[in-house]
C-alpha positions in Angstrom: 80.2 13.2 -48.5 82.8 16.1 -47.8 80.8 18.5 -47.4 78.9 16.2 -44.3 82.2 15.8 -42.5 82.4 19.9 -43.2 79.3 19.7 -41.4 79.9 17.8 -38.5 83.5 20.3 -38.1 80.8 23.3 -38.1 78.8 22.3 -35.8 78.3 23.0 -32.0 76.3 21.6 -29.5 78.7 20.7 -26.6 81.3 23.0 -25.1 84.4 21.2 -23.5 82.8 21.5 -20.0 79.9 19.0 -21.2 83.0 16.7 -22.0 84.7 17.3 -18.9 81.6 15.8 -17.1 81.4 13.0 -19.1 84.6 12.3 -17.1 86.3 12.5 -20.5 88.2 16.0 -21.3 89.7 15.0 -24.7 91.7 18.2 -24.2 93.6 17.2 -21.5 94.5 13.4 -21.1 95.8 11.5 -18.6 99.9 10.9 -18.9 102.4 8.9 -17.1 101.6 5.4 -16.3 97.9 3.4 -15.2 96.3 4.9 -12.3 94.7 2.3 -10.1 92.2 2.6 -7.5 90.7 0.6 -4.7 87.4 -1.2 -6.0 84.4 -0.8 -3.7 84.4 -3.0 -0.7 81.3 -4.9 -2.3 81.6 -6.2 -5.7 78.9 -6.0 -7.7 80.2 -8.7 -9.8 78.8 -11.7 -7.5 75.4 -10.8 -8.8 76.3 -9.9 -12.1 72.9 -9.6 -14.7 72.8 -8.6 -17.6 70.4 -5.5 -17.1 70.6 -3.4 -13.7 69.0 -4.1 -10.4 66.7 -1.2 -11.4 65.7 -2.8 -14.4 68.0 0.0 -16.6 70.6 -1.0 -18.8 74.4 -1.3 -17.5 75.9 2.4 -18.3 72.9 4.3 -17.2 73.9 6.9 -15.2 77.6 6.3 -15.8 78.7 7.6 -19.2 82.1 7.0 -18.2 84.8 4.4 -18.6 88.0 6.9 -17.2 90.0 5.7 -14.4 87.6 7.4 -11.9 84.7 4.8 -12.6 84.7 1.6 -11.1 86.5 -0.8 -12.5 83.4 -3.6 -12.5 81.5 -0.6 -14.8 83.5 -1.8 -17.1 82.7 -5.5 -17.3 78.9 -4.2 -16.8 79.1 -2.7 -20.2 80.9 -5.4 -21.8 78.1 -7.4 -21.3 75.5 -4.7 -22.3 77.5 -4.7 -25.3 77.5 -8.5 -26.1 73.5 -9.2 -24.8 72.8 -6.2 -27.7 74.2 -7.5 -30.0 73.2 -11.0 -29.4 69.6 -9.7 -29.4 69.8 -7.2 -32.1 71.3 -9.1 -34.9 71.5 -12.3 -34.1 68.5 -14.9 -35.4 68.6 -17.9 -33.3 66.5 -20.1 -36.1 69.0 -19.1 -38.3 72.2 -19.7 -36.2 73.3 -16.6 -37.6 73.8 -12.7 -37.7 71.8 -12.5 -41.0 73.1 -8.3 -41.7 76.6 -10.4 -41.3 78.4 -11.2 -44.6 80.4 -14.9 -44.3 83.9 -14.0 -43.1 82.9 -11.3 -40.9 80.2 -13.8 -39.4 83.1 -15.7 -38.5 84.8 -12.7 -37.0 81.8 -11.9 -35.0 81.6 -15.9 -33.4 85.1 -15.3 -32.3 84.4 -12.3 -30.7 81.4 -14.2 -29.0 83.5 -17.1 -27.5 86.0 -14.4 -26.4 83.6 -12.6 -24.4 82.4 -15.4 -23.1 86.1 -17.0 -22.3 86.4 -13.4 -20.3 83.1 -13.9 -18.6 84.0 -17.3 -17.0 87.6 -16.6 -16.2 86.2 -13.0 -14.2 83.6 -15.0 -12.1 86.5 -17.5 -11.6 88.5 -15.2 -10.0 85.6 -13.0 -7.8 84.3 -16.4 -6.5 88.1 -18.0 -6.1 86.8 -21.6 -6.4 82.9 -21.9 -5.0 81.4 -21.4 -8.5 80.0 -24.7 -8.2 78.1 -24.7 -5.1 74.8 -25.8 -5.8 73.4 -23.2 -3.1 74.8 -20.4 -4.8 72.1 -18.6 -6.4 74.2 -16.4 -8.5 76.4 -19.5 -9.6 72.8 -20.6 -11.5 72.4 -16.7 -13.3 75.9 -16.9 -14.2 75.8 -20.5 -15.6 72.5 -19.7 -17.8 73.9 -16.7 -19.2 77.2 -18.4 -20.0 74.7 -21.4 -21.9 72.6 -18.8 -23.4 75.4 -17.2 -25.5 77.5 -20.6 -26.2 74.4 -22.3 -27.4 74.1 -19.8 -30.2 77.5 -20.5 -30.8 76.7 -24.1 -31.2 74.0 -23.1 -33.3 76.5 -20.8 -35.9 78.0 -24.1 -36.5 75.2 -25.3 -37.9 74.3 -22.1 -39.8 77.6 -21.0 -40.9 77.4 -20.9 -45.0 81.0 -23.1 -44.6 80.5 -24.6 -48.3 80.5 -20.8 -50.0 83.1 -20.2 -47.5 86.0 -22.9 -49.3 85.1 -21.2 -52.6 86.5 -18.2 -51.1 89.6 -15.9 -50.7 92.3 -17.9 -48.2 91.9 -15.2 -45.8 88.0 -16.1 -45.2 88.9 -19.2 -44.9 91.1 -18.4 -42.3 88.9 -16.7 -40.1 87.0 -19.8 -40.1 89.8 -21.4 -38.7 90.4 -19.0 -35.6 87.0 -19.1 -35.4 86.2 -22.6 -34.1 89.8 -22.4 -32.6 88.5 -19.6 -30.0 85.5 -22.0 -29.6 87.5 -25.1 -28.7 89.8 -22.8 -26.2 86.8 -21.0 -24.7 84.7 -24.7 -23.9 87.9 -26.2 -22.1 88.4 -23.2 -20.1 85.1 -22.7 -18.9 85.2 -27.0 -18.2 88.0 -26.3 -16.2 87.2 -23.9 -14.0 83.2 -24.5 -13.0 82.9 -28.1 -14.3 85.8 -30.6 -12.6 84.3 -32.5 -10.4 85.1 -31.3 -6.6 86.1 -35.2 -5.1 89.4 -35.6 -6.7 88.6 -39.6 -6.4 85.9 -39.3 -8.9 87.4 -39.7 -12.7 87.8 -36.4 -14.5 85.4 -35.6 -17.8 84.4 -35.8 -20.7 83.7 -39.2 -19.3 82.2 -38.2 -16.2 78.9 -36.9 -16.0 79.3 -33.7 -14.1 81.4 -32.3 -17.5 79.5 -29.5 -19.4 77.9 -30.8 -22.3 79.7 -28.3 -24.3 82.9 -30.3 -24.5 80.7 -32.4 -26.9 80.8 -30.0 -29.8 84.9 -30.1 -29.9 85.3 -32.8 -32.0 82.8 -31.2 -34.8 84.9 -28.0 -34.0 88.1 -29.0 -34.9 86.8 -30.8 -37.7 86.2 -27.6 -39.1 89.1 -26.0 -38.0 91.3 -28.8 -39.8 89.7 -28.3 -42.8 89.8 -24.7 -43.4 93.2 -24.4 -42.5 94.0 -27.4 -45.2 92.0 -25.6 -47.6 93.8 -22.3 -47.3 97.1 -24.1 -47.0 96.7 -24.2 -50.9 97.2 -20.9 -50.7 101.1 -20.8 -49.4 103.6 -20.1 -52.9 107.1 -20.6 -53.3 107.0 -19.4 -56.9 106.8 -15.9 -56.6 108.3 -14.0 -54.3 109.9 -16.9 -52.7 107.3 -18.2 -50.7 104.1 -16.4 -48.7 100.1 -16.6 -49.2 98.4 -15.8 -52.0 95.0 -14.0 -51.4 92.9 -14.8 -53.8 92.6 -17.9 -56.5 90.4 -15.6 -58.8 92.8 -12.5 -59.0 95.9 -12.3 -60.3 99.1 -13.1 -57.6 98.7 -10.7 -54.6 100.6 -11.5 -51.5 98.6 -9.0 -48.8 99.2 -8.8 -45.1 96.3 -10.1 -43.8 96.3 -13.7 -45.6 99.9 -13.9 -44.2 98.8 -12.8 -40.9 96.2 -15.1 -40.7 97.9 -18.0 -41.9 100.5 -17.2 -39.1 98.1 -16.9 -36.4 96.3 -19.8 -37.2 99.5 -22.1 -38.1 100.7 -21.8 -34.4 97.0 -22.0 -32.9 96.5 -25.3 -34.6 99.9 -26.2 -33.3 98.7 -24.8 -29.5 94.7 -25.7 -29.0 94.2 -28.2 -32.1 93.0 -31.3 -29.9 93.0 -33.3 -33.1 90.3 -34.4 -35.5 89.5 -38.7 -36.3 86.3 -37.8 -38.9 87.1 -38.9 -42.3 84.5 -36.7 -44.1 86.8 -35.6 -47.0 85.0 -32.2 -48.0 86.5 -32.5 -51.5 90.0 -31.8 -50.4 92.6 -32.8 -52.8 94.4 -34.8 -50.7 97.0 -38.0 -52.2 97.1 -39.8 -48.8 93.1 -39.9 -48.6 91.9 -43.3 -48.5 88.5 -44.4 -50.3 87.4 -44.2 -47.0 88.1 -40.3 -46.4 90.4 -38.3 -44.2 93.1 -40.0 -42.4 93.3 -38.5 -38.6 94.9 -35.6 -37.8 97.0 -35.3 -34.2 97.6 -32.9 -32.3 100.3 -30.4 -31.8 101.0 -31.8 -35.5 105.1 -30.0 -35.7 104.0 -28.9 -39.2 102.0 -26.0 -38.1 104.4 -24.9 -35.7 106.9 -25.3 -39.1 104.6 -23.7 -41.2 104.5 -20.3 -38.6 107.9 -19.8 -38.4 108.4 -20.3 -41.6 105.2 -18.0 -42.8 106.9 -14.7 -40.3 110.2 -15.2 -41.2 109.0 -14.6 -44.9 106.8 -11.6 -43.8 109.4 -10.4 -41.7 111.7 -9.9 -44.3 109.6 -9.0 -47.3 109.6 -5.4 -47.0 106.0 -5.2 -46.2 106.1 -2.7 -43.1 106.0 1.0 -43.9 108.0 3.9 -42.7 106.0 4.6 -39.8 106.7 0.8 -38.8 103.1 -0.2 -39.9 102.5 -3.4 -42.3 101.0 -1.9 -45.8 98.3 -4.0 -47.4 100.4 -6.4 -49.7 102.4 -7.1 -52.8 101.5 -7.5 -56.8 104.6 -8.8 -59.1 105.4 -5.9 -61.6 105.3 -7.7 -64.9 102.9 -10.8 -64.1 100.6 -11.7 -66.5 99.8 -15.2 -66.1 98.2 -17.4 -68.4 99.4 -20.6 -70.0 101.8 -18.0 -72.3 102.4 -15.4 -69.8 104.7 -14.5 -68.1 105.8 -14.0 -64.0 107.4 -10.9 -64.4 110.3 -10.3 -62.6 108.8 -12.7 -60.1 109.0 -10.5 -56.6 107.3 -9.0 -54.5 108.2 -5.5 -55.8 104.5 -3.3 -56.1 103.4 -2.4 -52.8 100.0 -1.1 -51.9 100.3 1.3 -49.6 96.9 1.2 -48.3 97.2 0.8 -44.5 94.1 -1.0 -42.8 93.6 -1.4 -38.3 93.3 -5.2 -39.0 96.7 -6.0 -40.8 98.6 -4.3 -37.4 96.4 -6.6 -35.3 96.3 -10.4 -36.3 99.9 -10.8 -36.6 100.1 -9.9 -32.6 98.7 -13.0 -31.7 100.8 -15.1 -34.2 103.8 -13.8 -32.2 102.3 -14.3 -28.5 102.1 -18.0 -30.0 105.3 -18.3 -31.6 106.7 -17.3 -28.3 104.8 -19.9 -26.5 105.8 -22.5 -28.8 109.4 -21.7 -29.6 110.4 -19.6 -26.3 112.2 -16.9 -28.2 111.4 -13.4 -26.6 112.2 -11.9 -30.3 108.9 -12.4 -30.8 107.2 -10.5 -27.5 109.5 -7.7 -28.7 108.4 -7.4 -32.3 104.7 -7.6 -30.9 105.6 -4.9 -28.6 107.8 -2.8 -31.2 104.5 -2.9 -33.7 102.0 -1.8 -31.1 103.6 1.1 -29.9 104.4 2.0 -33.8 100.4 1.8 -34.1 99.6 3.8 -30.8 102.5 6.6 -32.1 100.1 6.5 -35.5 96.8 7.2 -33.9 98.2 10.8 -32.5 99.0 9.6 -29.5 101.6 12.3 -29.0 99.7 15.4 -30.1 96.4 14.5 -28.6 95.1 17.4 -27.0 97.0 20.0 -29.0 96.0 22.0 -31.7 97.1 19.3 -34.1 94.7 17.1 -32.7 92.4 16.4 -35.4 95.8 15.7 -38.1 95.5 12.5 -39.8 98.2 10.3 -38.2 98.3 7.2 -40.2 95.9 5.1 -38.2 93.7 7.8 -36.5 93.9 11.0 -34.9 93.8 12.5 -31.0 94.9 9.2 -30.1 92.1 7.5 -31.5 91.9 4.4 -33.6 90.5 5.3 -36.9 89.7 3.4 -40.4 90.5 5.6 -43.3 87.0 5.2 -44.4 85.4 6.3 -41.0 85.3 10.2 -41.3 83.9 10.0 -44.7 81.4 6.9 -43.8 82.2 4.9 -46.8 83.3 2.0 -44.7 81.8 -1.4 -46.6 81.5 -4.2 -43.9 85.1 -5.4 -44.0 86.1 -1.8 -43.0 83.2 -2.3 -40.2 85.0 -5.4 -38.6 88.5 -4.3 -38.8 89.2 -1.9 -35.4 87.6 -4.8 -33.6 90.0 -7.8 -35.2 92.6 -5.6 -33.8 91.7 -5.2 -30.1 90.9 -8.6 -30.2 94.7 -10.2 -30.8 95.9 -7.2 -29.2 94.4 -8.7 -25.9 95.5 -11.8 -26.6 99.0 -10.8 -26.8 98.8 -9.3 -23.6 97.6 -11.6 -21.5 100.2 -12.4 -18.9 102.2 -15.1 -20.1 102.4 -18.2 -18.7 104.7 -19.2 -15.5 104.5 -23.0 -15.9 104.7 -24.8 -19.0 101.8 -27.2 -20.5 102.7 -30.5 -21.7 100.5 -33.0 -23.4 102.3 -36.3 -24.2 105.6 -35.1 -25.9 104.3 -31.5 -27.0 105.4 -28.8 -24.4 105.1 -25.4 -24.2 107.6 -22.7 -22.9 107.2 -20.7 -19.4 108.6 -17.3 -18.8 110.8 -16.6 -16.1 109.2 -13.6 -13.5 111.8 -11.6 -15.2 110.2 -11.8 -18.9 106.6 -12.7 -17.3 107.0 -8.9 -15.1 108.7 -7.0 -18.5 105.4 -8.4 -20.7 103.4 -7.2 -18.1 104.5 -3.9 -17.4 105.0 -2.9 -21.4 101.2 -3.7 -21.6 100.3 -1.7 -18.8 102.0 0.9 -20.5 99.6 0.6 -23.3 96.3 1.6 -20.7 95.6 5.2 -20.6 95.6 4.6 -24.3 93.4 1.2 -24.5 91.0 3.3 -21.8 91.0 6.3 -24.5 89.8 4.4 -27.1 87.0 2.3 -25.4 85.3 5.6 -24.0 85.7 7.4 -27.6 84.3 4.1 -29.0 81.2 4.1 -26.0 80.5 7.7 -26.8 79.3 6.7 -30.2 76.0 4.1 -28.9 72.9 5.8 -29.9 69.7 5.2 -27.7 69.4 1.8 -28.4 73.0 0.6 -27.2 74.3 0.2 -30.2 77.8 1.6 -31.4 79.1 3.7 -34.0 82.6 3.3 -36.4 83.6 6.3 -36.6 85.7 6.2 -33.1 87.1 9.5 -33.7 84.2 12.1 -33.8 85.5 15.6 -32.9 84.5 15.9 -29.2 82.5 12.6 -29.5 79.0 12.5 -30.9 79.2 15.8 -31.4 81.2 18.8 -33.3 83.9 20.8 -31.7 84.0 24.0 -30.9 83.8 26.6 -34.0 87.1 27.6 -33.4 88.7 23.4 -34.3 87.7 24.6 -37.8 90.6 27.0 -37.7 93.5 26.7 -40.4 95.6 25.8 -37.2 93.3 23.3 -36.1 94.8 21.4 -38.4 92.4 18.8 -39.2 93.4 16.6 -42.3 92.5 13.5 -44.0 93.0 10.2 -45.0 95.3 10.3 -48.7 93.2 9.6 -51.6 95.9 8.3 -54.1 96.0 4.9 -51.9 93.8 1.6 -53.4 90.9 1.4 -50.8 89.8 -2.1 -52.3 88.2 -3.6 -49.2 85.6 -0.4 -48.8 85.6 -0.1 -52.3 85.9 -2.1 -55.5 88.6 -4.4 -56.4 90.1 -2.1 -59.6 89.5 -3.7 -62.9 93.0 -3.2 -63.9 96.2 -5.9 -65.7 97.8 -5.3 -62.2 95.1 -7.3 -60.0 92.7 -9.3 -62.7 93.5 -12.3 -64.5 93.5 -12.9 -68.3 90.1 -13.0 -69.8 88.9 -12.6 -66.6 85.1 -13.8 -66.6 84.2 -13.9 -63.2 85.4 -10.5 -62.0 81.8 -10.0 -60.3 82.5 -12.3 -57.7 85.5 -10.5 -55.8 83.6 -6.9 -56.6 83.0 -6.5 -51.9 81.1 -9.1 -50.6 77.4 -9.4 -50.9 75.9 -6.7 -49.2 78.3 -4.3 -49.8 76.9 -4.3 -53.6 74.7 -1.2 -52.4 76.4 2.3 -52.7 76.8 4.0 -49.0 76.6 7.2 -50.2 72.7 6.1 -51.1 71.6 8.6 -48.0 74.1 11.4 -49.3 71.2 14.0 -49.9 69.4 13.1 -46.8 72.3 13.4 -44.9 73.5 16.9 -45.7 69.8 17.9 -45.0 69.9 16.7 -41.7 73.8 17.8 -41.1 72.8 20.6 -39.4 70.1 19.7 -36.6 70.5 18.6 -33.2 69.5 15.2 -33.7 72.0 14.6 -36.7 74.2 11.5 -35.9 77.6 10.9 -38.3 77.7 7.3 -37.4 74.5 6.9 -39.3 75.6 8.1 -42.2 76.8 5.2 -44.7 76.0 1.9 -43.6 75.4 3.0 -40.2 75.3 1.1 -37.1 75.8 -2.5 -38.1 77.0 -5.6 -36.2 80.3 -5.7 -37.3 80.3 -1.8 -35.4 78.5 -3.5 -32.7 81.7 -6.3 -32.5 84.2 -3.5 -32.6 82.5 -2.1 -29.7 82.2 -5.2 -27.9 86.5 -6.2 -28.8 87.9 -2.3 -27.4 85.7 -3.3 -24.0 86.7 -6.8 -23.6 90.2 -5.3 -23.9 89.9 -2.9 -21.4 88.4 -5.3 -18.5 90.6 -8.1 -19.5 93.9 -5.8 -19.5 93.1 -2.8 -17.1 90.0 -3.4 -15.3 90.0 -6.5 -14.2 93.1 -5.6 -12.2 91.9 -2.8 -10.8 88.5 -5.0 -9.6 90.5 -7.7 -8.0 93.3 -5.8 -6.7 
């Protein structure tokens, strides 16, 4: 497998002026702050398709996403991205993306009901109230396309494999959670703004009958929601460590970043969107206050989940879990544990840190905080938010992109790219597939401009910011735009010729090799360290330190399903066909898979719903 990323350094097909009129001249970036330009005078978005009027996809003849396109190119690919992978790997019969594995299924609905939430709130704004009119013709294409994609939504409820899913690890079962949370929020926003009836007289739904029909899957939603998160709630410990999530029942005690993350993020979403759940169905949770007749009801805004997120950071916070370079390593073992019904705890902390740094574990925290803020209304968490995501920008080269020290490993990428440790060497397993895509994903949720009026439900409330805070948030995620934009176009340079997109972000000069002269000793290219424990692309180490006693059922946390098969299967293959024109380093591996399809689809939604859709409406 070296000797294929050798190849792709060797090679030559494009010189830098081929880049440069791609609109993308990775040797010379754009500083200083977001460039904005005047949209046309006619916005294409008021008869938005999802192909061209010429019958071409959206992109053709614009294979560029700098700050010189239009801004509404941007959206048009964003829903390229989402209709292709809708049609290429979803199976409506199945309600599911069948090539998915169960958790990252999850991950892949939530980036679905994001899109869509981004869809709805864009032709909101472009038709400033007249969605509705029945004489719109463009209101009926919108609203089809917009029922098209939420009923296979609907349709992953029904085909989601939830019962393997509460045998899992407490992070999949978190996912879940978030999951059907997204759902929940996406449905009320979309009732809201293209479904209230117009004659204020005329009572409000769900019980009227001009309500979408949607809203009647959000009881069944957050049924699901409330049971996942009870499930994983098994997973908090105050023995060890003194308190965080465990990640997995069947290995020995390992308190990771992402389980921590996760519960954190969906603690205070439950506490934010939960609308509350009256279906006893008891699901086989252990539960001393269930009644023979199942489940008692769960409210909303329930203060235990806003409890159980403060509580959950302020343990992360302080358990030493970030690295040098500000970025959270992958998690804690206890040095001495042994377990068993005569073992022993060890010293009982969390003193053994992996050092294996993954995209996703900088990511799902970022929306924890954004909620923690709107729940509590302290800005200490906007700034830790903003303190990690400029930590992860520093790691992904920022600062020498278009030097000669480009291509150096930086901790989380290189020329300012986003990069998975196992992307240059195509060894990426599906979790390593999904993870630069969970990141964009909370990173835009975090910076979405926070809220000038507060929301108040019975007794629950939310905070506001004051135009001082609301401006501050604002402008620090502007700041973050020449480098969002950076990373969509490296990540849209990597669809092949059916619209589909790469993992491996990063490519030297693209799709294609730099020039001879990158291979230089000054060059400086470098990879990923080897001496780190790269158990989510590779197996779970059959070691004291993460299995159990007499451990019997090892085969079951040994990468998810598909992930059995070897990706360096198409080794020999590949090094034949390293050197020809055609040869494509994203196919190498795994290849192009939906979970590289979702990251594709998060890094767009990003850039309309934090830069572009600005620009459009400006």
């Amino acid at each position: 497998m070296l000797l294929c990323v050798v190849a792709i350094l060797l090679r030559f097909e494009h010189t830098a002026s081929s880049r440069t009129q791609l609109g993308y001249d990775i040797q010379q970036p754009s500083p200083g702050p977001l460039s904005h330009h005047a949209p046309a005078e006619q916005s294409v978005l008021a008869t938005e398709r999802l192909s061209g009027e010429d019958g071409q996809p959206f992109g053709a003849g614009h294979p560029s996403l700098d700050d010189h396109s239009k801004p509404s190119h941007t959206f048009h690919v964003l829903l390229e991205a989402l209709g292709i992978m809708q049609s290429h790997f979803y199976t409506i019969w199945q309600g599911q993306w069948p090539s998915a594995i169960d958790w990252t299924a999850a991950v892949i609905g939530t980036q679905v009901s994001a899109t869509l939430a981004a869809m709805t709130e864009t032709w909101q704004r472009h038709n400033t109230g007249q969605f509705r009119e029945a004489d719109d013709d463009g209101y009926q294409e919108r609203e089809n396309s917009i029922n098209r994609y939420f009923t296979q939504i609907a349709s992953f409820y029904f085909g989601e494999n939830a019962f393997s899913l509460r045998t899992q690890a407490y992070d999949d079962m978190l996912w879940v959670v978030l999951g059907w949370l997204e759902s929940i929020k996406f449905i009320k926003l979309h009732s809201e703004y293209h479904h209230t009836p117009i004659d204020s007289t005329v009572t409000s739904h769900p019980h009227n009958s001009t309500g979408w029909y949607a809203e009647q899957f959000i009881p069944q939603f957050a049924h699901r929601a409330r049971l996942f998160y009870d499930l994983a709630f098994r997973g908090w410990d105050t023995s060890l460590c003194g308190g965080g999530m465990v990640w997995n029942p069947y290995l020995t005690p390992y308190k990771n970043a992402i389980t921590n993350q996760l519960f954190i993020s969906a603690s205070i979403s439950m506490y934010l969107y939960f609308p509350g759940d009256t279906n006893p169905s008891p699901f086989s949770i252990k539960n001393p206050v269930r009644s023979s007749t199942g489940l008692p009801p769960a409210k909303a805004h329930d203060q235990r989940y806003l409890e159980n997120a403060v509580e959950a950071y302020q343990w992360l916070k302080t358990s030493g879990m970030m690295n040098q370079k500000g970025l959270y390593a992958d998690g804690f073992h206890i040095k001495g544990w042994r377990g068993g019904t005569n073992g022993s705890i060890g010293t009982g902390k969390c003193d053994l840190r992996e050092e294996m740094v993954y995209t996703y574990n900088q990511g799902v925290i970022l929306s924890g905080l954004r909620g923690l803020w709107e729940a509590t209304g302290s800005e200490a968490y906007l700034d830790d938010g903003h303190r990690l995501i400029r930590d992860v920008i520093a790691a992904t080269g920022w600062d020498t992109r278009g030097t000669r020290w480009r291509w150096q490993w930086s901790g989380l990428g290189r020329n300012g790219v986003m990069e998975e440790a196992c992307d240059s060497m195509g060894t990426c397993s599906q979790n390593g597939h999904t993870f630069k895509g969970i990141f964009f994903h909370h990173l835009t949720l975090f910076c979405t401009p926070l809220p000038r009026a507060k929301r108040f439900e019975g007794d629950f409330t939310t905070f506001a910011a004051s135009e001082q805070l609301a401006m501050r948030h604002t402008t620090m995620c502007q700041e973050y735009g020449h480098w969002l934009r950076h990373n969509a176009q490296a990540a849209y340079l990597t669809r092949d010729s059916e619209g589909e997109f790469g993992t491996w972000w990063g490519i030297p000069g693209g799709q294609t090799a730099p020039h001879e002269r990158d291979m230089s000793q000054e060059a400086g290219f470098t990879f990923p360290p080897e001496e780190v424990t790269d158990y989510r692309n590779k197996e779970v180490p059959v070691d004291a330190i993460w299995r159990l006693p007499d451990d019997q059922i090892w085969q079951r946390v040994v990468l998810d399903e598909h992930d059995g098969e070897s990706v360096m299967k198409n080794q020999e293959r590949e090094l034949d066909e390293a050197g020809s024109a055609s040869w494509d380093p994203n196919n190498r591996g795994r290849g192009r898979t939906v979970e590289t399809q979702s990251g594709g689809l998060a890094v767009l939604r990003a850039l309309w719903m934090l830069v572009d859709l600005e620009r459009e409406f400006k």
